[in-house]
C-alpha positions as YAML, in Angstrom:
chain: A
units: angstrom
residues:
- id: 1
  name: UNK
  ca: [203.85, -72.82, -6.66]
- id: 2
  name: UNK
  ca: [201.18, -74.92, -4.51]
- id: 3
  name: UNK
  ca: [201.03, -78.55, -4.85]
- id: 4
  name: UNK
  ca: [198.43, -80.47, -5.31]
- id: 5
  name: UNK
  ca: [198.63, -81.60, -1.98]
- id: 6
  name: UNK
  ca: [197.60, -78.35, -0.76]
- id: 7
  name: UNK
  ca: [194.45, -78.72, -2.91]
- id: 8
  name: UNK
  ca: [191.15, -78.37, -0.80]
- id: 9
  name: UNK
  ca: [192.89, -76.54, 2.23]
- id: 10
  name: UNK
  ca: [193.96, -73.40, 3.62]
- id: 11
  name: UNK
  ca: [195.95, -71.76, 6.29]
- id: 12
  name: UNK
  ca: [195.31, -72.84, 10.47]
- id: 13
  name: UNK
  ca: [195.80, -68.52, 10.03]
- id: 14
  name: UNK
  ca: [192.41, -68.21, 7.73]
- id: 15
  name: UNK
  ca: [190.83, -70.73, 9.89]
- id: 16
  name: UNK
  ca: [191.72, -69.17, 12.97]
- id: 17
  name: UNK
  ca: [190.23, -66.06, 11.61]
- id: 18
  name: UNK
  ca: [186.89, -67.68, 10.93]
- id: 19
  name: UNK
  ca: [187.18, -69.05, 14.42]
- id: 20
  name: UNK
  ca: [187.51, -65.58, 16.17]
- id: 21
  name: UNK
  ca: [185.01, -63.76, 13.36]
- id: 22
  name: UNK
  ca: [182.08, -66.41, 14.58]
- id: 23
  name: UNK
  ca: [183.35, -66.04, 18.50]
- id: 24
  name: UNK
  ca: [183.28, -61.63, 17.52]
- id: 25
  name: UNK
  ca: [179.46, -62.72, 16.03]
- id: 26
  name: UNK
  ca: [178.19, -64.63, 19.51]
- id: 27
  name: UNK
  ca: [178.22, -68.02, 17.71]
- id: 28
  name: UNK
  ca: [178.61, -70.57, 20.40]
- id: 29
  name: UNK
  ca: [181.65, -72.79, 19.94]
- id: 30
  name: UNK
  ca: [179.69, -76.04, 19.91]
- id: 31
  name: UNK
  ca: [178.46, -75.00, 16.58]
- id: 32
  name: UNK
  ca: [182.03, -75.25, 14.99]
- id: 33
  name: UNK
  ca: [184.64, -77.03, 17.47]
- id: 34
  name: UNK
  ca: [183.77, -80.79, 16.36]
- id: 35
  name: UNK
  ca: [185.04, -79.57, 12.33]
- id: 36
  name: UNK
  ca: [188.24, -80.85, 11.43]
- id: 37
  name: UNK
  ca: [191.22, -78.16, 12.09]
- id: 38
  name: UNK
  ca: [189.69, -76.35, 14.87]
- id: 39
  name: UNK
  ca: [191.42, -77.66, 17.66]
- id: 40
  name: UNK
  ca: [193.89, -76.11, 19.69]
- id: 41
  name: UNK
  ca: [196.79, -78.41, 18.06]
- id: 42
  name: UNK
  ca: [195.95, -77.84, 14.67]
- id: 43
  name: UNK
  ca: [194.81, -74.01, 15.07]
- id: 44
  name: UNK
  ca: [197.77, -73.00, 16.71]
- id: 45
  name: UNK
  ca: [200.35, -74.74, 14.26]
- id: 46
  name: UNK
  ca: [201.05, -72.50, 11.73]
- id: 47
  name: UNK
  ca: [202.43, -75.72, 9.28]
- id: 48
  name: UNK
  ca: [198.42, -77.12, 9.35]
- id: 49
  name: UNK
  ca: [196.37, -76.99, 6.77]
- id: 50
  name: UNK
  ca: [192.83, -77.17, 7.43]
- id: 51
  name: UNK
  ca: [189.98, -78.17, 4.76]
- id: 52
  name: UNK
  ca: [188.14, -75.50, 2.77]
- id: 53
  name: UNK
  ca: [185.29, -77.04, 4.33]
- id: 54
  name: UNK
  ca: [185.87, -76.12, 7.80]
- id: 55
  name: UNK
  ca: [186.28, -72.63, 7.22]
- id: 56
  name: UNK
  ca: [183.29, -72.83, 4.51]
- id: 57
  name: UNK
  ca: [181.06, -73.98, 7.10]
- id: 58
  name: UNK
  ca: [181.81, -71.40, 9.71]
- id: 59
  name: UNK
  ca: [180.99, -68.43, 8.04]
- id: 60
  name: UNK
  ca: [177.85, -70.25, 6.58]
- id: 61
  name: UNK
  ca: [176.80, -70.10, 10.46]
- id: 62
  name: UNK
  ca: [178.39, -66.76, 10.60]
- id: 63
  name: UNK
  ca: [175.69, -65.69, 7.78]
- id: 64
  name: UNK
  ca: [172.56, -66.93, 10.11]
- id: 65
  name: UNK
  ca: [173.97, -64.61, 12.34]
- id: 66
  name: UNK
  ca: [174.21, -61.41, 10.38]
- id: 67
  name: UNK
  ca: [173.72, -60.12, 6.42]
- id: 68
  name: UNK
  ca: [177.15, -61.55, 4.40]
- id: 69
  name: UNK
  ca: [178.08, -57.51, 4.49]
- id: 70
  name: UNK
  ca: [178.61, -57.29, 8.24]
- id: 71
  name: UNK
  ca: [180.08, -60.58, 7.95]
- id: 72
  name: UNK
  ca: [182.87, -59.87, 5.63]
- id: 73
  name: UNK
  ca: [183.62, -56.39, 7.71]
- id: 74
  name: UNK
  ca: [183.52, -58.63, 10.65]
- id: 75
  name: UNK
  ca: [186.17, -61.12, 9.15]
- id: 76
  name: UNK
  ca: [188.22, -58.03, 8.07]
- id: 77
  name: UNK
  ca: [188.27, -56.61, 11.16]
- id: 78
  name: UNK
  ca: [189.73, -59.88, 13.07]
- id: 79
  name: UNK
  ca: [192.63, -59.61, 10.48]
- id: 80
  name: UNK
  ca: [195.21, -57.39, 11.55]
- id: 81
  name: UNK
  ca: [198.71, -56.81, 10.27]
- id: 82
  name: UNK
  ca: [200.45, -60.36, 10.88]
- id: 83
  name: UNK
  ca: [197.04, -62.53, 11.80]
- id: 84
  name: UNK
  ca: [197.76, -64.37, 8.14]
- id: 85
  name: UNK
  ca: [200.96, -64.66, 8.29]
- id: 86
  name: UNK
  ca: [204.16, -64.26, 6.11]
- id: 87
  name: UNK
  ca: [201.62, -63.20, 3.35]
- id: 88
  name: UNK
  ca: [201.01, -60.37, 4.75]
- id: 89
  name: UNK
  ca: [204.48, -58.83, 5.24]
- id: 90
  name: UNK
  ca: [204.80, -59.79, 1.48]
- id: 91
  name: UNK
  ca: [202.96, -56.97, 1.12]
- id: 92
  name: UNK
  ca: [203.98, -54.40, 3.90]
- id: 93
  name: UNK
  ca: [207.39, -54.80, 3.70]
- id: 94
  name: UNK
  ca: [208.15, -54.69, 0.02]
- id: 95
  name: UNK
  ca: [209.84, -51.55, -1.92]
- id: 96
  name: UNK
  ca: [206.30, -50.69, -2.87]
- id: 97
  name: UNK
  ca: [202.88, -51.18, -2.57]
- id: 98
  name: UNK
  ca: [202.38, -52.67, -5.73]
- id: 99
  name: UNK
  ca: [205.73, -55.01, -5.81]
- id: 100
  name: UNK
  ca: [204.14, -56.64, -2.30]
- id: 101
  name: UNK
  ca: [200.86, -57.14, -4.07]
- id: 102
  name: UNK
  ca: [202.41, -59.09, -6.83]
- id: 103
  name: UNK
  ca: [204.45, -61.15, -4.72]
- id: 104
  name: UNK
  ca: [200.89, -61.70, -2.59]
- id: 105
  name: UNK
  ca: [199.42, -62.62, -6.12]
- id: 106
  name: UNK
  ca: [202.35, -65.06, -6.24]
- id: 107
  name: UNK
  ca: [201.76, -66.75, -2.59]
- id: 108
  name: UNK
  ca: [198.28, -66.27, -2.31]
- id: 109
  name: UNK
  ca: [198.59, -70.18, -1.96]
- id: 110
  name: UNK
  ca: [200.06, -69.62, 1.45]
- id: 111
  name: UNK
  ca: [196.42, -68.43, 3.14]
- id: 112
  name: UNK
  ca: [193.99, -69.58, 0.24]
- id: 113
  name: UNK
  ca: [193.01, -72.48, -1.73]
- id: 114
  name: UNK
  ca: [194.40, -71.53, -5.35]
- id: 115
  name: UNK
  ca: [192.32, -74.14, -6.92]
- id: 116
  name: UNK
  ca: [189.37, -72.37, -6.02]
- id: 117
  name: UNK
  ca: [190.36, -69.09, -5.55]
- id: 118
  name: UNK
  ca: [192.82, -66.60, -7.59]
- id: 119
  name: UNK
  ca: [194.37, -63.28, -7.10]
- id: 120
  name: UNK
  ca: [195.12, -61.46, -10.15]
- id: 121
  name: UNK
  ca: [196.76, -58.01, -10.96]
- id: 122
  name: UNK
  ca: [196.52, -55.71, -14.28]
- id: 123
  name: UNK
  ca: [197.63, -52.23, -15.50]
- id: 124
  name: UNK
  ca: [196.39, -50.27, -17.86]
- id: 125
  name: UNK
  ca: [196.74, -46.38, -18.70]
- id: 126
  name: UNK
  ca: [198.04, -45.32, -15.39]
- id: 127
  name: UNK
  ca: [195.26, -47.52, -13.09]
- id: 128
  name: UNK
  ca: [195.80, -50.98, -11.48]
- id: 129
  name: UNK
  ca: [193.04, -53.46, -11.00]
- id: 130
  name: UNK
  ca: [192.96, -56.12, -8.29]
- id: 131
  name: UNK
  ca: [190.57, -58.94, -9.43]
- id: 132
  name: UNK
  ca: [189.81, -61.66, -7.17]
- id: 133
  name: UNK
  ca: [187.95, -64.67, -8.61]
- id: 134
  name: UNK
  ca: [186.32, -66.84, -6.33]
- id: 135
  name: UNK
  ca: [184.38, -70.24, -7.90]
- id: 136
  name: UNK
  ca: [182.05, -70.51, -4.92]
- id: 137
  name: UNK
  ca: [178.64, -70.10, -6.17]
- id: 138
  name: UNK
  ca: [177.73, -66.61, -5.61]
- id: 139
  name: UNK
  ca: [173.83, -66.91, -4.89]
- id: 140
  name: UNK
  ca: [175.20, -68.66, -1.85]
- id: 141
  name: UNK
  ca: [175.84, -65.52, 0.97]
- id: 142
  name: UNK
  ca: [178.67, -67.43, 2.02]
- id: 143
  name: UNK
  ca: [181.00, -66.69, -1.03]
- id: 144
  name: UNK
  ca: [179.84, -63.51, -1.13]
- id: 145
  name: UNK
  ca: [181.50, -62.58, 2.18]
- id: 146
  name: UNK
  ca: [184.28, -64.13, 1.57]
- id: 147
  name: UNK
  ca: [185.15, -62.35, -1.82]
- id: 148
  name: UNK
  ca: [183.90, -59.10, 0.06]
- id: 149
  name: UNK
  ca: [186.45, -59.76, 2.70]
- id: 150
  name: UNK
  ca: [189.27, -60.45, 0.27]
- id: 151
  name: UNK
  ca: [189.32, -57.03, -1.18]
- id: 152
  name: UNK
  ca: [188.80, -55.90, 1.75]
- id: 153
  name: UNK
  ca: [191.83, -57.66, 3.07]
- id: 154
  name: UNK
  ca: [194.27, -56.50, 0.14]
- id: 155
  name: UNK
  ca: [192.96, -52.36, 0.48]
- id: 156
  name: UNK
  ca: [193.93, -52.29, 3.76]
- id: 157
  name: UNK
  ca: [197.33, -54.12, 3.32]
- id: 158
  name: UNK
  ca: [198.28, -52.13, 0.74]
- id: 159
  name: UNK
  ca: [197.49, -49.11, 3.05]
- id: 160
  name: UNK
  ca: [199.65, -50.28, 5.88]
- id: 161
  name: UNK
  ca: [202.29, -50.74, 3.19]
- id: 162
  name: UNK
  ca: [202.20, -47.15, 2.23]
- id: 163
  name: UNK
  ca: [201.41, -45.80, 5.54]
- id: 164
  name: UNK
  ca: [198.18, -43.79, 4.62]
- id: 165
  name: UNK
  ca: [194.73, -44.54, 3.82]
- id: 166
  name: UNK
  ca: [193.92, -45.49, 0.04]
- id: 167
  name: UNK
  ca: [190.55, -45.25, -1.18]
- id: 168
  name: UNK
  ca: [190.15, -47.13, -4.46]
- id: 169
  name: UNK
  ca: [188.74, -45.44, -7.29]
- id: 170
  name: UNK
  ca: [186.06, -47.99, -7.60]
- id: 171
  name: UNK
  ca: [184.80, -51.20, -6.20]
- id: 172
  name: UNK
  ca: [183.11, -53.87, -8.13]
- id: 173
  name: UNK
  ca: [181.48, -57.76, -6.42]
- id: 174
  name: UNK
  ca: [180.62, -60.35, -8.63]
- id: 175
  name: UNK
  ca: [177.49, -60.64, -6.27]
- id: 176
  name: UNK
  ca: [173.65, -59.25, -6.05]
- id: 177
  name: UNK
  ca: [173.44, -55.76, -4.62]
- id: 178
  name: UNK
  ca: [172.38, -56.12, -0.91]
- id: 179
  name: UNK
  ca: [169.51, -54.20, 0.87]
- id: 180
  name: UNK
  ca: [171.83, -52.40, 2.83]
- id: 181
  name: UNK
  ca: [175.40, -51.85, 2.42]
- id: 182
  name: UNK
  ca: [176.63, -49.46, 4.65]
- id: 183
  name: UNK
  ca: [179.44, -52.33, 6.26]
- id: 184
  name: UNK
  ca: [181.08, -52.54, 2.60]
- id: 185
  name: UNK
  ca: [181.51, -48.69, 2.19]
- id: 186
  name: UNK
  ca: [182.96, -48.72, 5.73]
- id: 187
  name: UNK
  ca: [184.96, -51.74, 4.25]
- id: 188
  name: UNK
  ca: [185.86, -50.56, 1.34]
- id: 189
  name: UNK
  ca: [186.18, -46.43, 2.63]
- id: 190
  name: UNK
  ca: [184.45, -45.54, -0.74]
- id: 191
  name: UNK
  ca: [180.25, -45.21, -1.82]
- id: 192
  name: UNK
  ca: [181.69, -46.19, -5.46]
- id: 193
  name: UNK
  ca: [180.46, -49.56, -5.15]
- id: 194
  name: UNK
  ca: [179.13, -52.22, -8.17]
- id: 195
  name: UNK
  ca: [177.22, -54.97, -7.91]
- id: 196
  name: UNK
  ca: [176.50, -57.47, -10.20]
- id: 197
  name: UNK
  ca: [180.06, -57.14, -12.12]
- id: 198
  name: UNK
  ca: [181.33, -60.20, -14.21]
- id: 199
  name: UNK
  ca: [184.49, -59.97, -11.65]
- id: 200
  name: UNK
  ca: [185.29, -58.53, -7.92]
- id: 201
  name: UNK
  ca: [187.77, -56.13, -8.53]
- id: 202
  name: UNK
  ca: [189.57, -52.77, -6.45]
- id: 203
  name: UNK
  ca: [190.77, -50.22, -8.89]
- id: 204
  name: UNK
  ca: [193.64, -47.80, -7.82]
- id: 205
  name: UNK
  ca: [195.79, -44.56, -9.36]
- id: 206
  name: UNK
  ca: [198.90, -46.17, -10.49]
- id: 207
  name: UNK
  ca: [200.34, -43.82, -8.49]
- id: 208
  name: UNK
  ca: [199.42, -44.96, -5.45]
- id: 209
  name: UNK
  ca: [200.58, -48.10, -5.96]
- id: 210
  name: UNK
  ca: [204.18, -47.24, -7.27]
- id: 211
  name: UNK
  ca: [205.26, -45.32, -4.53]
- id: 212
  name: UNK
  ca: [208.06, -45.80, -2.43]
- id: 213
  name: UNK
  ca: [206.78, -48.08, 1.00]
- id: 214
  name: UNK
  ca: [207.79, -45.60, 3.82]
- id: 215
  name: UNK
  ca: [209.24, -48.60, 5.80]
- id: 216
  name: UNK
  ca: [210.16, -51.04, 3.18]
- id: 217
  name: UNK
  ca: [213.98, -53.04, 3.98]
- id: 218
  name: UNK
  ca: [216.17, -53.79, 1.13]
- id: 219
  name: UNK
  ca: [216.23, -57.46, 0.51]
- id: 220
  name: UNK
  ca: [214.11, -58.54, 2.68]
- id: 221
  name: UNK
  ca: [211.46, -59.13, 0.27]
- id: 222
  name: UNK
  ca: [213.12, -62.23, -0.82]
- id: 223
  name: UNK
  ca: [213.73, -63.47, 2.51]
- id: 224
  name: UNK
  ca: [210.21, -63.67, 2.73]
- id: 225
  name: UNK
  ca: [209.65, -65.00, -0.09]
- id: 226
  name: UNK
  ca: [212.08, -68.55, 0.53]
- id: 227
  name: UNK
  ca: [210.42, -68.31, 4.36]
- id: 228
  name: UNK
  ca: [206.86, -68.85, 1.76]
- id: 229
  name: UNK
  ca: [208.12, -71.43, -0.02]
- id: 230
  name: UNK
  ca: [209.30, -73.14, 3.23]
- id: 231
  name: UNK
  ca: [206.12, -72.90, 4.63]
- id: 232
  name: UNK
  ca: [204.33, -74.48, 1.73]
- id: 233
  name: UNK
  ca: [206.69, -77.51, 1.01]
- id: 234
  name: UNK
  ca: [206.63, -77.95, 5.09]
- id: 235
  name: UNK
  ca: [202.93, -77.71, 5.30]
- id: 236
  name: UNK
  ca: [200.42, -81.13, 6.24]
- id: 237
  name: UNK
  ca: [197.35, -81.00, 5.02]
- id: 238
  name: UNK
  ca: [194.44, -81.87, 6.92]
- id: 239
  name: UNK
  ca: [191.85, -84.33, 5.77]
- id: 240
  name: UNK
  ca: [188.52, -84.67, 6.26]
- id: 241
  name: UNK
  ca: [186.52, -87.82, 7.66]
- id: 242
  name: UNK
  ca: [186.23, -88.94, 3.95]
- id: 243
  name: UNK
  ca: [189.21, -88.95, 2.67]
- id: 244
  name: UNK
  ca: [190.69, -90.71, 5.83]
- id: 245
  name: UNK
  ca: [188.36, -93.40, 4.67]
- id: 246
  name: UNK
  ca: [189.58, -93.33, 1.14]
- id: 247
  name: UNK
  ca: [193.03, -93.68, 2.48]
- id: 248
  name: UNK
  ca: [192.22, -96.93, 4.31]
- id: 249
  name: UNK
  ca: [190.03, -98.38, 1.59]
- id: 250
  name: UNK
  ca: [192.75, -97.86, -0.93]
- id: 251
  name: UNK
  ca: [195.13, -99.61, 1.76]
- id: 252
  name: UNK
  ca: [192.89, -102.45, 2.41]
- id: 253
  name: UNK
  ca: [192.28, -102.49, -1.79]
- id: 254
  name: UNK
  ca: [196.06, -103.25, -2.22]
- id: 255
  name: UNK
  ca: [195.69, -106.19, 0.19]
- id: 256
  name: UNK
  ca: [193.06, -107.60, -2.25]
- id: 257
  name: UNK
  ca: [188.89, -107.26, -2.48]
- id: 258
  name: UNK
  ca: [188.10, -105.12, 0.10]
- id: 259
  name: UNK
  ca: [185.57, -106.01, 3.02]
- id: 260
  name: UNK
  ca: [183.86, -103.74, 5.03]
- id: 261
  name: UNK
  ca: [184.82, -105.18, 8.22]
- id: 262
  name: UNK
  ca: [188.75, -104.77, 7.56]
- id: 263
  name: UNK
  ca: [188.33, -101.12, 6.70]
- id: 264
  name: UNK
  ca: [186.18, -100.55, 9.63]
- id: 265
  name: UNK
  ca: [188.97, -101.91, 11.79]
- id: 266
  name: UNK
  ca: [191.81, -99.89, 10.83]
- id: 267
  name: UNK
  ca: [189.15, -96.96, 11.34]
- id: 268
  name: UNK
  ca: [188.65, -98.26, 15.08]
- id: 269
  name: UNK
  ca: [185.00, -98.20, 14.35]
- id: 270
  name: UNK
  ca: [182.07, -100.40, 13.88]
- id: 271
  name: UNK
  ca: [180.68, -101.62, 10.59]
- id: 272
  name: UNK
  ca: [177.88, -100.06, 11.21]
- id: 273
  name: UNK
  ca: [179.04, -97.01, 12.61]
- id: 274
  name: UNK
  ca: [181.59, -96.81, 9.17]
- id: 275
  name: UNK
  ca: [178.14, -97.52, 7.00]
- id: 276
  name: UNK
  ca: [176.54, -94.74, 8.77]
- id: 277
  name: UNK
  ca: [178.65, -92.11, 8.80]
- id: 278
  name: UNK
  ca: [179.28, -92.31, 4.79]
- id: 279
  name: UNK
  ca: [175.50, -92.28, 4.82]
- id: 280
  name: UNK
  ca: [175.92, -89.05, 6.63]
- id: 281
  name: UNK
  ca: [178.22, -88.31, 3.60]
- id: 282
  name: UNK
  ca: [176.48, -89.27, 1.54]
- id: 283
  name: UNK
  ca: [177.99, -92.08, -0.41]
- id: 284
  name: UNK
  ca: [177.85, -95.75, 0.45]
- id: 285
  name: UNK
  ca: [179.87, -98.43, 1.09]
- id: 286
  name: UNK
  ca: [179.35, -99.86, -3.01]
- id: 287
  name: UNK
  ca: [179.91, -97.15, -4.21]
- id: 288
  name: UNK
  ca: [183.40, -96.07, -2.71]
- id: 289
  name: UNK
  ca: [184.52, -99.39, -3.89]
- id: 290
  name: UNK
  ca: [183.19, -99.71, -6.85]
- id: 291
  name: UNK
  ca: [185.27, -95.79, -7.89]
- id: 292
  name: UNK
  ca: [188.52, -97.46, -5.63]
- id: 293
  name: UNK
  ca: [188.22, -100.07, -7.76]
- id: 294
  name: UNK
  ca: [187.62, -98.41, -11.00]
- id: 295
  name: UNK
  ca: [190.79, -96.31, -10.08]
- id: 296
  name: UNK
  ca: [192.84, -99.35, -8.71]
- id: 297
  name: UNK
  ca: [191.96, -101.03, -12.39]
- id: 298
  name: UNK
  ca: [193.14, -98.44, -14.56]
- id: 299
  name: UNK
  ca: [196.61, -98.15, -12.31]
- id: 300
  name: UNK
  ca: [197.11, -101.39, -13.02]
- id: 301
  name: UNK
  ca: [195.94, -101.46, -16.56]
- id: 302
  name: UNK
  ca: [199.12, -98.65, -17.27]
- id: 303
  name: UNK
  ca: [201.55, -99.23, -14.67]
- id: 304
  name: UNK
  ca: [201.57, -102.91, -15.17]
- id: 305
  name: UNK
  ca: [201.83, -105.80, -17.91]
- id: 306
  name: UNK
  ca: [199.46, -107.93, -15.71]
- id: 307
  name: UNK
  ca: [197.19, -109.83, -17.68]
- id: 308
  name: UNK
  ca: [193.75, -109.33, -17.53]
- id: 309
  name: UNK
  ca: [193.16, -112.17, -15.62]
- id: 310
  name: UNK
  ca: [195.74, -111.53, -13.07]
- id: 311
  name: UNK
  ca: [193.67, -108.10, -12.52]
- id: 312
  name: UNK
  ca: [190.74, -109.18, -12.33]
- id: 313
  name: UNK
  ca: [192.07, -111.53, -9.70]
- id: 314
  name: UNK
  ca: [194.11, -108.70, -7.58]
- id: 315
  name: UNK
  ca: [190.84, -106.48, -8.05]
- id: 316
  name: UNK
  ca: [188.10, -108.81, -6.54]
- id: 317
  name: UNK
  ca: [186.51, -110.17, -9.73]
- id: 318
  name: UNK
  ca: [185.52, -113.82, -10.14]
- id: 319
  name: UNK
  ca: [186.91, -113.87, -13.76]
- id: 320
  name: UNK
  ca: [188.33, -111.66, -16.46]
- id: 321
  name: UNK
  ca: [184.63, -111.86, -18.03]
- id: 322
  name: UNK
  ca: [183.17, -110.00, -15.19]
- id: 323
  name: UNK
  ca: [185.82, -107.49, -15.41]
- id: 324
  name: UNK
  ca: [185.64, -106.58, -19.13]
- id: 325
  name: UNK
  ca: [181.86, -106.00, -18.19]
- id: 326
  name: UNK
  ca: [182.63, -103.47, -15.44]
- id: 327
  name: UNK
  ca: [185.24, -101.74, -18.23]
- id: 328
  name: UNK
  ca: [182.62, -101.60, -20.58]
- id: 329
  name: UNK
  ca: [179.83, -100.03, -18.13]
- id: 330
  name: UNK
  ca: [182.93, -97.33, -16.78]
- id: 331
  name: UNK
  ca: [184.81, -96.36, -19.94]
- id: 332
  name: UNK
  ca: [182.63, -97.78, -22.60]
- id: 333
  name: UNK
  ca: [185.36, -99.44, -24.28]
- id: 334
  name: UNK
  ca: [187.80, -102.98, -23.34]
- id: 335
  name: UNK
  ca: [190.14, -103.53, -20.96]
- id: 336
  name: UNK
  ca: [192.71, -103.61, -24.02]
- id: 337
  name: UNK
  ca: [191.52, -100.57, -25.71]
- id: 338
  name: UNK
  ca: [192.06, -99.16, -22.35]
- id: 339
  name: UNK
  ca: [195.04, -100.17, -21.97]
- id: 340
  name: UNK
  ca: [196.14, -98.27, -24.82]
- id: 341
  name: UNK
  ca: [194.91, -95.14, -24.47]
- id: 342
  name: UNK
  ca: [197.96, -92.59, -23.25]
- id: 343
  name: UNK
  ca: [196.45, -91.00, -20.34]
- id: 344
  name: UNK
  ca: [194.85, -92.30, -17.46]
- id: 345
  name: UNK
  ca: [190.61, -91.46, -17.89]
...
């Protein structure tokens, strides 16, 4: 199971894949070194966890470069056997195809952000389907590469499991057809190809699932399987610029009201270099304290038997007067009343 810590990342392995899809597509590095998790330290240790973001952006530049079907091929083709990690030998090294699938299914969160993305396997009268949902907005060529690539990813894992080249018996993208689509049947080894389906799907013969993998090892399965969830509980996430900034406002928040010029120092930046680059995010400066302190309220308002004084006090209010008003504009209701309710808003 992925925690929530893991939310909003991925593997350095999916984001070194990006890396070497854009350098395959003549996309300068300048374009993509400065994003958070693509330097050398972070790409090559296999316990980082980059933001979606980074990877996100790079194959947004990799779609300038070419249509999102040549990118996904592209992106499928810098993934061999191994480049993603112990996911992958979930899958080539099981008893069969389909067991390594599931267990893939199970660890997807070892490569992929599960909160936004979600492998999932069915069987019905002798066929198996391979859905992949993806909550990336699909007018945006971007997600559409990437779901392309992910089926594209799991039919030719599940070949190198069984040692021979499966064609599915269909293909169906969640995504408008293309003007050209020749990279996708390449992809995907098959002309049955749908666009415009409510899901992304691969549909095999059960039977080519369920076979015995030619070079599947008894038991090793489940060593993979604890070296997964070793890799997961081991892993550090990577934050972006903005949540580092979160971090030390909530910090400086606990110290009492927060000022500008104390969070700017633990940052080792300016003011006005700190006021600029959330205007580059943009947010501002009022209003990531004004939701810090909303947040830091309502902790204290259910953790605590503080009075409302003594909170409005620790939370930068002149009085509990001007505090009841800020309640009222957030939750619509009292400080109290808030109080009350069972779970935190």
């Amino acid at each position: 199971m992925v925690s929530h810590a893991h939310q909003g990342t991925t593997s350095s392995a999916l984001t070194r894949l990006n890396v070497n899809a854009a350098r395959a597509l003549g996309i300068p590095p300048t374009a993509y070194t400065h994003l958070l998790g693509t330097a050398p330290e972070h790409l090559d240790d296999d316990l980082c966890r980059p933001p979606v973001v980074t990877s996100v952006r790079i194959t947004e530049l990799a779609i300038v470069r070419a249509p999102w079907t040549e990118v996904s091929l592209v992106l499928a083709r810098e993934a061999p056997v191994g480049s993603l990690g112990v996911w992958d030998y979930l899958i080539t090294s099981a008893p069969t195809p389909l067991e390594g699938i599931r267990d893939a299914e199970a660890y997807l969160g070892t490569v992929l952000d599960t909160s936004t993305d979600d492998l999932r396997i069915s069987e019905d009268g002798g066929l198996v389907t391979l859905s992949h949902l993806n909550r990336g907005d699909l007018a945006h060529e971007a997600a559409c590469a990437v779901l392309a690539c992910a089926l594209g990813l799991y039919l030719r894992r599940l070949s190198e499991a069984a040692q021979r080249c499966l064609v599915p018996l269909r293909v169906t993208l969640a995504a408008e057809a293309p003007r050209r689509h020749d990279a996708l049947i390449e992809l995907y080894g098959t002309r049955s190809i749908e666009f415009g389906a409510p899901v992304s799907s691969l549909v095999f013969r059960g039977s080519d699932l369920t076979a015995a993998a030619p070079h599947a090892q008894p038991g090793l399965s489940a060593v993979l399987r604890r070296h997964a969830d070793q890799t997961l509980a081991a892993a550090v996430p990577l934050r972006d610029w903005l949540d580092l900034f979160r971090g030390a406002l909530a910090c400086v928040q606990d110290e009492g009201a927060p000022v500008l010029a104390a969070v700017a120092r633990r940052m080792a930046v300016s003011p006005r270099t700190l006021q600029r680059r959330l205007d580059e995010h943009g947010t501002t400066w009022s209003a990531e304290v004004e939701t810090v302190r909303r947040n830091h309220i309502s902790r204290l308002l259910h953790t605590t038997d503080l009075s409302i004084e003594a909170i409005a006090a620790r939370s930068g209010y002149a009085d509990a007067r001007a505090l009841r008003r800020a309640v009222q504009r957030w939750y619509g209701t009292t400080p109290a009343a808030l109080r009350r309710e069972p779970v935190l808003r």
